[in-house]
Every structure is written in structure tokens, then in C-alpha cells.
N, C-alpha and C positions, 0 to 999 in steps of 0.2 A: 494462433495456438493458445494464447492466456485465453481468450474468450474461451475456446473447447472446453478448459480446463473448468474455468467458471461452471460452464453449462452441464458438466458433466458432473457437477457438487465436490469440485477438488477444489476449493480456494485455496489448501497449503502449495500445490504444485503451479497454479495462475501467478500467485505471491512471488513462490520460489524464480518462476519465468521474468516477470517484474523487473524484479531484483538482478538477475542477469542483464535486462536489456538495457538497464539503465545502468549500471555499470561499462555495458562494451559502446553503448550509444547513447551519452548524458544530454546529446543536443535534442532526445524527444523524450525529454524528462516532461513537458507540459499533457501528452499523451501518453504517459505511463501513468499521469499523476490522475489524468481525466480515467482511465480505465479501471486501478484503482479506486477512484471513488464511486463507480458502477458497483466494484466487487463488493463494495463498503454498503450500498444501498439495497442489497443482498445479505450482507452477513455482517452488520454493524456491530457485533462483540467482539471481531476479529483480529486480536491484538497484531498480532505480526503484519497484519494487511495497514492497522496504522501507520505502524512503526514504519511500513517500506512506501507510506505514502508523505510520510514526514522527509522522510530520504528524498524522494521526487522534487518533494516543494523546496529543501534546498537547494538542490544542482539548478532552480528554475529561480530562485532568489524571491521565492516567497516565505521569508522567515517565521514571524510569527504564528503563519498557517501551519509550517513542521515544528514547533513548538508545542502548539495544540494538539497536532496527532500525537505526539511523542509522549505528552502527559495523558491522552487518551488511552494510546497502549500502556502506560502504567498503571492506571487506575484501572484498567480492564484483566492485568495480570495480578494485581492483587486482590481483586473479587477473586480472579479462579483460583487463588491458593488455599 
């Protein structure tokens, strides 16, 4: 279903999906994280697709890597404001 959402140029509703799966199913947080960074090589200014791939990389104990997104979606939300 995220892919559909991708494919159909809904990244807020792919994200939004994400973010569900990895909340009710944190043990494929490494394939939310890898799908996410698909959505990411698609629409890289994507602030909230950061943010919910930063979320990923911690339930999967990649710190540093949700560090970086985290700072990436903020430096991308204060370009847009």
C-alpha cells in the first residue's frame, strides 16, 4: 500500500502509512527504513519523510543515521518557512 501511495505522488499519505507500521510493527523497522529511503530518492526535500525515517533508524539502533535525518528535516522546514 506505501508503494501505491508513492506511485500515485502521495508521499504525505506513504509517510503517514510508515509511521503506522512502524509503530504497530517496530521489529521491520529496517524495511520501513529501506522504503522510506526509496520515497526519499524520489522527493528528497521531504521534510516529514525525514523525520519518520529518523524514527526507523532508532527502533533499528542506527543512531547517528536518525540524528542526521532529524537535522535534515529541520534544516528543510526552515528553508520552507
Amino acid at each position: 500500500m506505501r508503494q501505491g501511495y508513492q506511485e500515485l505522488g502521495q508521499p504525505e499519505a506513504a509517510v503517514a502509512e510508515y509511521r503506522t507500521l512502524l509503530r504497530l510493527a517496530p521489529q521491520l523497522g529496517g524495511e520501513i527504513a529501506n522504503g522510506l529511503r526509496e520515497l526519499l530518492r524520489a522527493q528528497p526535500r521531504h521534510a516529514e519523510a525525514h523525520r519518520a525515517l529518523g524514527d526507523a533508524n532508532m527502533k533499528i539502533g542506527r543512531f547517528q543515521q536518525a540524528i542526521d535525518e532529524y537535522n535534515q528535516a529541520i534544516s528543510l522546514e526552515k528553508v520552507g518557512s
